[in-house]
N, C-alpha and C positions, 0 to 999 in steps of 0.2 A: 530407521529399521525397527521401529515399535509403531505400536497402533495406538488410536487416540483412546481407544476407549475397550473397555476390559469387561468381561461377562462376569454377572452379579457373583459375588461368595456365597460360603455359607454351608449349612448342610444342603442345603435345601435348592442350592442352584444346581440347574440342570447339568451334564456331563456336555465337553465340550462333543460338538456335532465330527465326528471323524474326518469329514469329506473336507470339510471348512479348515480342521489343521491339514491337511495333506494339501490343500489350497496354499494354505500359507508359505510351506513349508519348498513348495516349487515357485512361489514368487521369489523367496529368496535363493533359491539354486539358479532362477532365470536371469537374474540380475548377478549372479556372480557374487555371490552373497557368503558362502560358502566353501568349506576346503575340499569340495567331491565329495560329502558325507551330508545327508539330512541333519537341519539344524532346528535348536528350539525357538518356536519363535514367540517375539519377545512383545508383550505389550508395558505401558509406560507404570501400570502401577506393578508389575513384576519388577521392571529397571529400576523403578525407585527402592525396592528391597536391598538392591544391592546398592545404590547412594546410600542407603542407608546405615553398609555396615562402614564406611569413612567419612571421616570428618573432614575430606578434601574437598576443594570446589569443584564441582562436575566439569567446569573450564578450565582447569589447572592441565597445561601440557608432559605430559610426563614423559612423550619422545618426539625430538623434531624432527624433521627430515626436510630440512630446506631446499635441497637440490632437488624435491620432489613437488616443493611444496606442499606438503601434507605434515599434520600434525597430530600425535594420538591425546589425547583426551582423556581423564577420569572417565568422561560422560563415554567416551566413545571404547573404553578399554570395558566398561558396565556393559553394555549391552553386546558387546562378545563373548564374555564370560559366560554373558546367559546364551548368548547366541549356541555358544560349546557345551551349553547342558550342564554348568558349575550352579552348587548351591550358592545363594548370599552369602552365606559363611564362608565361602573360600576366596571372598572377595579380593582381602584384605593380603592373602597369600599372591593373587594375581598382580594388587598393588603394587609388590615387594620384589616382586619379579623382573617387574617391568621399569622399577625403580634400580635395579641391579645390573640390568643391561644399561640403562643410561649410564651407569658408574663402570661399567664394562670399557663402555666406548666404541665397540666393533661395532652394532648397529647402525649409527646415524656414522659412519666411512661406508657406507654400501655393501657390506660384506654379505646379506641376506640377497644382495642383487647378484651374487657371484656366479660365475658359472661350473662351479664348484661343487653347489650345492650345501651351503651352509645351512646348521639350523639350533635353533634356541635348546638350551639345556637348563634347567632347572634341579638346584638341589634344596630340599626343606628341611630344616631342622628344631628342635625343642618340641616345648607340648602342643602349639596348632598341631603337627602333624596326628598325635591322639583325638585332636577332639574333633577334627573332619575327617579319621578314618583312610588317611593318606599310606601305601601300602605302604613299606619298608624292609619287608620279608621276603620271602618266597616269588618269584616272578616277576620280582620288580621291574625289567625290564616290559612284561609284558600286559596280557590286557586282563580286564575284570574289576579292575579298581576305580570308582567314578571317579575320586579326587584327586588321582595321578592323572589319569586319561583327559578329563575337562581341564585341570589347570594345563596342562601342556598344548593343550589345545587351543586355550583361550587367548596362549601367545601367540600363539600363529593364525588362527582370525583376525587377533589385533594387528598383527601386521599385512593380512591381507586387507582389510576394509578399513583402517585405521590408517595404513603409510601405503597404501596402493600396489603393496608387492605380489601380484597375481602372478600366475605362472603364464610364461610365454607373452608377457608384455614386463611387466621387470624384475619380476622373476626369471635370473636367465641361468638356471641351472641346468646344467647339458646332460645328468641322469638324475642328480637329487637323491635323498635318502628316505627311508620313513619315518626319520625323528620328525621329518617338517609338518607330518602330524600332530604329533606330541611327544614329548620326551620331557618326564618329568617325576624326579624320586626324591624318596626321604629315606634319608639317613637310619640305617639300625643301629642306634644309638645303644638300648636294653640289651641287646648283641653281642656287643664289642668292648674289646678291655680298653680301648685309648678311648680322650678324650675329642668330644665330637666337632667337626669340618668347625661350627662358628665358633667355638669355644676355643681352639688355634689361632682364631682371627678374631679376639678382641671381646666377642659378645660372651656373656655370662650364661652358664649351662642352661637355666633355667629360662631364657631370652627364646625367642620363635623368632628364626630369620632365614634367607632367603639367599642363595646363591643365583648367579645366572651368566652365561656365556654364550659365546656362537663356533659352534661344533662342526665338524666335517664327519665323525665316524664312531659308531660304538664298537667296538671288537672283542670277541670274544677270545677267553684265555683260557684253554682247558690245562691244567695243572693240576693235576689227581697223583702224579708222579713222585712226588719230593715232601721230604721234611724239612730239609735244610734252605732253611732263610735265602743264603748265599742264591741258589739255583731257581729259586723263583722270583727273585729279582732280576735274574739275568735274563731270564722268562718277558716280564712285563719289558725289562730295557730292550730287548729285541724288537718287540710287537712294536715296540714306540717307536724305535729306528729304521723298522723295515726301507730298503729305500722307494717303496710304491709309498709310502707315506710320505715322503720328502717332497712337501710345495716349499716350503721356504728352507731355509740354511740351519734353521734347527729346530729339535722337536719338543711339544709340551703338550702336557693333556692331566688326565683326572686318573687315579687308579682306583677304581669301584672293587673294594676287595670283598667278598664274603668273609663272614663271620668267622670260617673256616680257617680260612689263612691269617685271618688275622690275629687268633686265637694262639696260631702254631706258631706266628711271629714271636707275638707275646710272650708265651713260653720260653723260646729260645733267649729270651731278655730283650728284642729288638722293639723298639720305639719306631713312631711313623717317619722321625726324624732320620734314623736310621734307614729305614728300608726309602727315603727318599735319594738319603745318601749315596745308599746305592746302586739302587738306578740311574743315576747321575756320574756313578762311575763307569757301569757297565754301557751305559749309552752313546757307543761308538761305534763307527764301520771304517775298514780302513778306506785309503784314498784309490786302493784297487777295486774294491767294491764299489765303492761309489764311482767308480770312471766305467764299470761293466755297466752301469744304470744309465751313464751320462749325467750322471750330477755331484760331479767331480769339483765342479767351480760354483761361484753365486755370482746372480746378475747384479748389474752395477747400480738400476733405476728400484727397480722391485725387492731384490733381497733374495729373490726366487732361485733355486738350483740350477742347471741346466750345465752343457756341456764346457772344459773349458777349449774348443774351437769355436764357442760362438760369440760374437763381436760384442757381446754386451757384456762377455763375462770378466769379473775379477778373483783374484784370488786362484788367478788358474797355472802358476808356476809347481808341476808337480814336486814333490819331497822324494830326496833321494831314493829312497827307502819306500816301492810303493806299499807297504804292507804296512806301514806306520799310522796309528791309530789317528783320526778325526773327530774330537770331541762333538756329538750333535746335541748331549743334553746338558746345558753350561752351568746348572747351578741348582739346588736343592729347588731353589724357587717353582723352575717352571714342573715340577710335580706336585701335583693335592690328591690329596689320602681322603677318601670316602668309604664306610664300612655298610653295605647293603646286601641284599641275601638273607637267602636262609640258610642254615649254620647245618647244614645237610653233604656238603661235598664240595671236591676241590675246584671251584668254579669260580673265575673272576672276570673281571674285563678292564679295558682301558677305554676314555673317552678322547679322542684326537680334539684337540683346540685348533682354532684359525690362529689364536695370540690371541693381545700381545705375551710375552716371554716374562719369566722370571721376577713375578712378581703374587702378591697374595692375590686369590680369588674378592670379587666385586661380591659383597654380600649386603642386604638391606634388613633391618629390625623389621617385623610384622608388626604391622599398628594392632593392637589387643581389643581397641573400644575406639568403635565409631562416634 
C-alpha cells in the first residue's frame, strides 16, 4: 500500500501534480483500500515517519485473527494510520489502541464480524492528548478535529486491510453504525473535579494512555431537567436498561458525562463511585416489562434474552410477583465514568459495550519516545 519511491523534498520540490494524487487515491478506493472516504496515500519514506515514532519491530503482531488467518502488524497498523490522514505523532496513540483491544479481548472472538454492528471505541488520556490537539471539549462526539477523526479512523482501516473485515464479506453487520468510521475522544480532564478514567485504573495522572473496547451504540441523554444526583442517575440507569438495548442478560457501558454534571455531582458530595452506585441500583426492569419485550428469560448457549417459550431458554420460571424488580446492572463494575464536553449544558450520553461485564476498562500506557 506505499510506493517505492517518493518525490524529491525540500523547498524547492515541485508541488505534487493533482491529477497523479487523485490517481492514486482511486487505486486505493479500487482495490478496496478504503472505508468509502478518499484516503492519504501513502509512500514508504512517509511510512517510515511513522516507524519512526516506535521503538516496535514493524513485524511485531499486535492483533491475531486466526480464524481469518490474518494478522495486524506495527508495519501494517503504520500505513493505515497514514492511510486515515494521522500525523506521525499520533502514532504511538494508535499503538495503544490497538494494544487495548488485544487486552479487551472482544476483537480476536469475531465480535467486529457481528451482525450487530459492532465498532471500536477509544478513549485518550494525560498530556499526548495536549500535544496532538486531541478535542476534549465542545463536540466531542463530532467532526473538525484531525486527531479524534484519524485516530478512530485508523482503527477501522486497520481492521479493514489489516484482519480483512470489509463490509459484505465479513463484515456482517445487518445496519452498522457510524462509529465504524471513527469513534474516538479524550478525556476533559481540566474540566472535571474527579480524578481521570486512567488515573481510577492504576496509571499516574501525569501517564498518557489509552482506553479501547467494542461498542454497539452511542446514546444521547438529554438531562437539562434536574439538580439532584438521585434523578439523573435513574436517567443514565434507564438509557442503559432500555429493553431494545437488551442483547445479552445484562447491561454495561461507559457514561460520558459533561463537565456539567459532573460538576453538579460534585457539589452535591457524589463521587464517580457513587454515581456508579447508583446506577447499578437503579438498573432494573421488572419481569413484566421485560416479558412485554420477550426477554423475560436467557438463552442457555449464548447468554442472549429472548422469550421464556423458547426452547433454548433458561431462567424462565416466572416470580410470583410479576412486577418484582430484575437486576440487569449487577455490580459498580460494569459502569466507567468518562468526563467529556463542554461544560455549557445539561448534555450527556452513554456508550453501550458488546462486554465482557464487570470488570475495569482494558487501557494501554502511550510509549512517549520512539
Amino acid at each position: 500500500m506505499s510506493s517505492a519511491e517518493d518525490p524529491p523534498a525540500g523547498d524547492d520540490a515541485p508541488l505534487a501534480d493533482p491529477a497523479e494524487v487523485r490517481r492514486a487515491m482511486e487505486y486505493y478506493a479500487e482495490r478496496g483500500w478504503t472505508d468509502g472516504l478518499p484516503v492519504v496515500p501513502v509512500t514508504e519514506s512517509y511510512l517510515a515517519e511513522f516507524l519512526a515514532a516506535t521503538a516496535r519491530d514493524p513485524g511485531e503482531v499486535l492483533i491475531p485473527m486466526p480464524h481469518l488467518n490474518k494478522n495486524l502488524t506495527v508495519r501494517l497498523a503504520a500505513i493505515n494510520a497514514a492511510l486515515a490522514g494521522c500525523l506521525p505523532e499520533y502514532f504511538p496513540v494508535v499503538l495503544a489502541a490497538w494494544d487495548s483491544f488485544l487486552k479487551d479481548g472482544m476483537v480476536t472472538r469475531s465480535i467486529w464480524q457481528s451482525t450487530t454492528g459492532t465498532a471500536g471505541f477509544v478513549v485518550v488520556n494525560g498530556p499526548v492528548r495536549g500535544r496532538i490537539g486531541l478535542n476534549c471539549r465542545g463536540n466531542v462526539w463530532g467532526s473538525g478535529f484531525r486527531a479524534n477523526a484519524t485516530i478512530g479512523r485508523a482503527i477501522r482501516l486497520g481492521a479493514i486491510n489489516g484482519l480483512g473485515l470489509r463490509p459484505h464479506v465479513f463484515d456482517q453487520a445487518t445496519q452498522g453504525t457510524p462509529a465504524k468510521y471513527s469513534c474516538c475522544i479524550g478525556e476533559n480532564e481540566e474540566d472535571s473535579p474527579w480524578p481521570a478514567l486512567h488515573a481510577d485504573n492504576g496509571f499516574g495522572a501525569d501517564d498518557s494512555a489509552v482506553a479501547a473496547t467494542v461498542i454497539r451504540s452511542v446514546l444521547h441523554i438529554e438531562a437539562r431537567h434536574t439538580t439532584v444526583p438521585e434523578q439523573l442517575a435513574a436517567d443514565f440507569a434507564d438509557s442503559f436498561c432500555r429493553t431494545g438495548a437488551l442483547v445479552r442478560a445484562r447491561a454495561s457501558g461507559y457514561v460520558v458525562l459533561n463537565p456539567e454534571h459532573a460538576r453538579l455531582l460534585d457539589k452535591a458530595g457524589w463521587t464517580k463511585q457513587d454515581l456508579r452506585r447508583a446506577i447499578a441500583e437503579h438498573g432494573v426492569r421488572s419481569y413484566r416489562q421485560l416479558a412485554a419485550a420477550g426477554k423475560e428469560a436467557v438463552a442457555g448457549g449464548t447468554g442472549w434474552r429472548l422469550p421464556a417459550s423458547h426452547p433454548d431458554a433458561v431462567e424462565n420460571t416466572p416470580p410470583q410477583d410479576l412486577d418484582s424488580p430484575v437486576q440487569l446492572i449487577k455490580s459498580i463494575d460494569a459502569i466507567h465514568i468518562v468526563v467529556a464536553g463542554a461544560p455549557n449544558a445539561g448534555v450527556s450520553s452513554i456508550v453501550e459495550t458488546f462486554g465482557p461485564f464487570d470488570r475495569p476498562p482494558a487501557m494501554t500506557r502511550v510509549e512517549e519516545n520512539g
